[in-house]
C-alpha positions as CSV (number, residue, x, y, z in Angstrom):
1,X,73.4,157.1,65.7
2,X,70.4,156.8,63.2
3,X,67.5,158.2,64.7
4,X,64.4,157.9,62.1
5,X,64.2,155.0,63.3
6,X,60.3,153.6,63.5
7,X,60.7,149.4,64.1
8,X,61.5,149.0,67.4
9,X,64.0,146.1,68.1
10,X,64.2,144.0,70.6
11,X,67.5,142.0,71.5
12,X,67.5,139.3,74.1
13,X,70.6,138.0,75.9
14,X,70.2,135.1,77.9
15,X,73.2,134.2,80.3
16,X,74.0,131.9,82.9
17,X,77.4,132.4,84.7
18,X,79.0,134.2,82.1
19,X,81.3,136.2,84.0
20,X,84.3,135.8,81.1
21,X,81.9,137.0,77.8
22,X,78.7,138.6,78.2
23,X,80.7,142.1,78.9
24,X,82.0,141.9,75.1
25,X,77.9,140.8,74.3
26,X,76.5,143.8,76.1
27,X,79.3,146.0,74.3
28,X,78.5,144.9,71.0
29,X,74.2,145.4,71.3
30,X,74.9,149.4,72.9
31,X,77.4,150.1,69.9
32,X,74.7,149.6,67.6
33,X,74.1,152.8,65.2
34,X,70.6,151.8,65.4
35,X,68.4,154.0,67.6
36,X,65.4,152.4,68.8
37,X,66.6,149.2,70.5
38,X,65.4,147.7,73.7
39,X,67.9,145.5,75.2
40,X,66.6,142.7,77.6
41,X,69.0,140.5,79.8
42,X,67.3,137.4,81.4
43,X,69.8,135.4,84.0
44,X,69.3,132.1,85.1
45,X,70.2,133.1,88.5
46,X,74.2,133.2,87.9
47,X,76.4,132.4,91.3
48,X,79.4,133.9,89.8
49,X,80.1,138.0,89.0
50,X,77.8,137.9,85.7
51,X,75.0,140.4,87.5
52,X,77.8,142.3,88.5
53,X,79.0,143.2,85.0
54,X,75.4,143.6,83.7
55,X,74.8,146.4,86.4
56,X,77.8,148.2,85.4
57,X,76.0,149.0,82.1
58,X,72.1,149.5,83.6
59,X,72.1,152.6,82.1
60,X,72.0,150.7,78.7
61,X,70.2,148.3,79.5
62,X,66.1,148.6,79.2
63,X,65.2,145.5,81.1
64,X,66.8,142.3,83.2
65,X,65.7,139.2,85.3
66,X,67.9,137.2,87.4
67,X,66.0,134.0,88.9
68,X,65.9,130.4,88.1
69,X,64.7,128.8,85.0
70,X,64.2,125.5,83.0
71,X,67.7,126.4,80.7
72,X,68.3,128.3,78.1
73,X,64.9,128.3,76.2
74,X,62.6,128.8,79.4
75,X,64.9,131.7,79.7
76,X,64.7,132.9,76.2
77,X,60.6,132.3,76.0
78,X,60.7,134.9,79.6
79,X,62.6,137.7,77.0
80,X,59.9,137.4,74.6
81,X,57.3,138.1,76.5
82,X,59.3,141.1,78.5
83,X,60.1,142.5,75.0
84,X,57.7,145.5,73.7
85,X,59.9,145.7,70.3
86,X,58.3,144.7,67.1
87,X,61.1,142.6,65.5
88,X,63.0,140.2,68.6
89,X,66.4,138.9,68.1
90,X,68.2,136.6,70.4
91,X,72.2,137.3,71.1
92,X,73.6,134.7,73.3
93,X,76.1,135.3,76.0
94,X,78.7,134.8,74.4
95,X,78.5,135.8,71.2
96,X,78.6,139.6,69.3
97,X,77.6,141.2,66.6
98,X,80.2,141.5,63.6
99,X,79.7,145.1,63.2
100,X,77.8,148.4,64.8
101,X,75.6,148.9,61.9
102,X,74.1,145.0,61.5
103,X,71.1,146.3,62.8
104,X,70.1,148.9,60.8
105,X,70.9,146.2,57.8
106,X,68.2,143.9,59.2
107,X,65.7,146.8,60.0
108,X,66.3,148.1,56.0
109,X,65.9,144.8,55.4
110,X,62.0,144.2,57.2
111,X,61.3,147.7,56.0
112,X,62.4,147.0,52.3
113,X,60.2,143.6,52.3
114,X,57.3,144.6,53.9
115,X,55.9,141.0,53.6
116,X,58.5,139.1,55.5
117,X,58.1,137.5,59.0
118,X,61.8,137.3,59.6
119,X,65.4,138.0,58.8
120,X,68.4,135.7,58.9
121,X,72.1,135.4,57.6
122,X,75.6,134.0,57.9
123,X,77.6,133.8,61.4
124,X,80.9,132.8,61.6
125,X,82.2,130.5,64.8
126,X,85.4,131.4,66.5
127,X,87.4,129.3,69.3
128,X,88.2,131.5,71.8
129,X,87.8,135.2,71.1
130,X,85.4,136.4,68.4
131,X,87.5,138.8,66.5
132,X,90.5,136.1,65.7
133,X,91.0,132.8,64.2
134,X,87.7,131.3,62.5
135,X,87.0,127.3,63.1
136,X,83.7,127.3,61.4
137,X,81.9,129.6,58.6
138,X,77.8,128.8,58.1
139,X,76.9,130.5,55.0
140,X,73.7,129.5,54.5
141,X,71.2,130.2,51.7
142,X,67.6,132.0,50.9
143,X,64.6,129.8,51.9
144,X,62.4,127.9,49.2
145,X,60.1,125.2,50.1
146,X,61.7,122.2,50.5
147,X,65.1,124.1,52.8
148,X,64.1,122.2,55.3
149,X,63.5,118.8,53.7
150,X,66.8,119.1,52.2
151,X,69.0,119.4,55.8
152,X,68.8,123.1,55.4
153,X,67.7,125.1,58.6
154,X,68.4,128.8,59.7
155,X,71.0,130.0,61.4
156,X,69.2,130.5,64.9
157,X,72.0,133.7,66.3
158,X,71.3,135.4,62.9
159,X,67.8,135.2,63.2
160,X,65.5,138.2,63.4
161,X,61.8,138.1,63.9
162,X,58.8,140.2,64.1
163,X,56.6,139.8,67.3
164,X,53.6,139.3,65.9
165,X,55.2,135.8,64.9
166,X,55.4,135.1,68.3
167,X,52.0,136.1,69.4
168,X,50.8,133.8,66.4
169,X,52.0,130.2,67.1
170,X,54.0,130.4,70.3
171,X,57.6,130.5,71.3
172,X,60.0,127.9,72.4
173,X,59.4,124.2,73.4
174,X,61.5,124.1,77.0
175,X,61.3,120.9,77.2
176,X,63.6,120.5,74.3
177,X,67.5,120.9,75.3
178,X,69.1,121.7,72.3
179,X,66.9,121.9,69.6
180,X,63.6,123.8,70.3
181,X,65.1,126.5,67.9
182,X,64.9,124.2,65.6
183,X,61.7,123.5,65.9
184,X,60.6,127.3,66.7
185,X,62.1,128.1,62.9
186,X,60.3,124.4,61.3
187,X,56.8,125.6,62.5
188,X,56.8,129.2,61.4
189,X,58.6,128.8,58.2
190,X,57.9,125.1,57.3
191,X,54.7,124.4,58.7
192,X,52.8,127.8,59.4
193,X,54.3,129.4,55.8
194,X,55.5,132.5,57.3
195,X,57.8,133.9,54.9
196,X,61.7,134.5,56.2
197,X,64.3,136.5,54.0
198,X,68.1,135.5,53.4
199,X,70.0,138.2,54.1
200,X,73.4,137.7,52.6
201,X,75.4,139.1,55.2
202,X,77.9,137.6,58.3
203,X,76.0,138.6,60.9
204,X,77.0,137.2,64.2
205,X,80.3,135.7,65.7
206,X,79.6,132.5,67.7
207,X,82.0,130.8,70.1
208,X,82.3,127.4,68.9
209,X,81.1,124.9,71.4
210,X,77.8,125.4,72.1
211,X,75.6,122.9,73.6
212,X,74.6,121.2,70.2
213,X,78.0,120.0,68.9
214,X,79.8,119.8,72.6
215,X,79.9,115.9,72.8
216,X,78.4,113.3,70.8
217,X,75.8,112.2,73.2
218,X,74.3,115.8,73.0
219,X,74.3,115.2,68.9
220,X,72.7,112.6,69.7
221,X,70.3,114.4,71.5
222,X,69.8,117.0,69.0
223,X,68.9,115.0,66.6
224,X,66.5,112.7,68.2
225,X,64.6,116.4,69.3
226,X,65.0,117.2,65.3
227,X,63.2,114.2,64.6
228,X,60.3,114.6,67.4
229,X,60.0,118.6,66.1
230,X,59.1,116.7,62.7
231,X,56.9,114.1,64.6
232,X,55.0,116.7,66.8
233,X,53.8,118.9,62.9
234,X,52.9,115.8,61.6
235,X,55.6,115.6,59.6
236,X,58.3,113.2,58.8
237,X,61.9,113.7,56.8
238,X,62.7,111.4,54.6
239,X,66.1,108.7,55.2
240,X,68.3,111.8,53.2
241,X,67.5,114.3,54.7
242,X,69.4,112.6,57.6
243,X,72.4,112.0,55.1
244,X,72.2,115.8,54.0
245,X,71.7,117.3,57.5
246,X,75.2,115.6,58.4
247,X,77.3,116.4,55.2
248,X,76.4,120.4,55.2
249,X,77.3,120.3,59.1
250,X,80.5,118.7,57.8
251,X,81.3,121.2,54.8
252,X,81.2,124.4,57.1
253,X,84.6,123.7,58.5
254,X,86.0,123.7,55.4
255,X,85.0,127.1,54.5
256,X,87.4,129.1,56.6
């Protein structure tokens, strides 16, 4: 384990009745080579065995919450502010890291650019477990002004950002469903001019089916929220960006 290790890193797991995958989650964050993580766990108060399987591993883990919530960005918003670590990622319940050294990558990555707000990369999205057949690559790209205008937008799962960030303009809109990520990454990058860094590295496995692209009224939903997270920076995308935002979804599953 690497031990001179002076950014503290905070990774949030949010989880809701996630009996079946969060155990793989945990084990990927504690297999880390990276020394100076704190690993935060916030439930939505699960009624199957998901608190079960996060107290077998309590020992690893720095802090949890199990109580109700708005969903999944009410939950994620209650991580920040538990989290002490100066960079915060987010690792969903059901998805894992694609190797035990990622996060010293990102760290040499913050500590190498000492003017970045954030880190992000490629994740890969698998159907059923994370270590076999992939149904979905998202290699993405390094950020330049108009990323957004152009239907470009962060992976969210590879994303890595310092605190501070946070502190600054806010967290996560709860009142979006899908989409306040979205927005989170719009206002830092887009509209505050915080600068993020393209790391050009897979760095998460996702399970395909999230709740973005698991039926076409919640696309629908998406990308009416898209549009209000332009509305509410005074912004507005032009009629291609539309076009564009659909055709580079489209293209990633033809990059397996």
């Amino acid at each position: 384990m690497i031990n001179s290790a002076s950014l503290k890193v905070s990774i949030i797991t949010v989880c809701y009745n996630s009996e079946k995958t969060i155990e793989t989650t945990i084990q990927s964050v504690i297999s880390q080579d990276y020394a100076n993580i704190e690993y935060i766990i916030v439930d939505g108060k699960s009624t199957d065995h998901t608190m079960e399987v996060v107290d077998r591993y309590k020992k690893n883990i720095d802090k949890s919450a199990s109580e109700p919530d708005r969903g999944i960005y009410d939950a994620m918003n209650k991580g920040i502010k538990m989290a002490d670590g100066d960079i915060i990622g987010i690792l969903n319940s059901d998805d894992i890291f694609v190797s035990n050294t990622i996060i010293s990558e990102i760290v040499k990555a913050f500590e190498k650019n000492t003017e970045i707000a954030a880190v992000y990369g490629n994740i890969d999205f698998f159907k059923d477990e994370l270590t076999k057949k992939v149904v979905r690559t998202w290699i993405t790209k390094p950020y330049y002004p108009k990323f957004f205008d152009d239907g470009e937008v962060p992976p969210h799962p590879s994303l890595f950002v310092r605190k501070s960030v946070y502190d600054k303009i806010g967290t996560y809109f709860p009142d979006f469903k899908i989409s306040s990520d979205y927005e989170f990454m719009f206002r830092a990058f887009k509209v505050h001019n915080y600068k993020p860094y393209y790391l050009d590295r897979f760095i998460v496995n996702m399970k395909i089916g999230g709740e973005s692209t698991k039926s076409f009224k919640n696309i629908l939903i998406g990308n009416r929220e898209v549009r209000i997270a332009w509305k509410m920076n005074n912004m507005r995308p032009s009629l291609w960006f539309w076009v564009l935002r659909v055709y580079k979804k489209i293209r990633q599953f033809g990059k397996q």
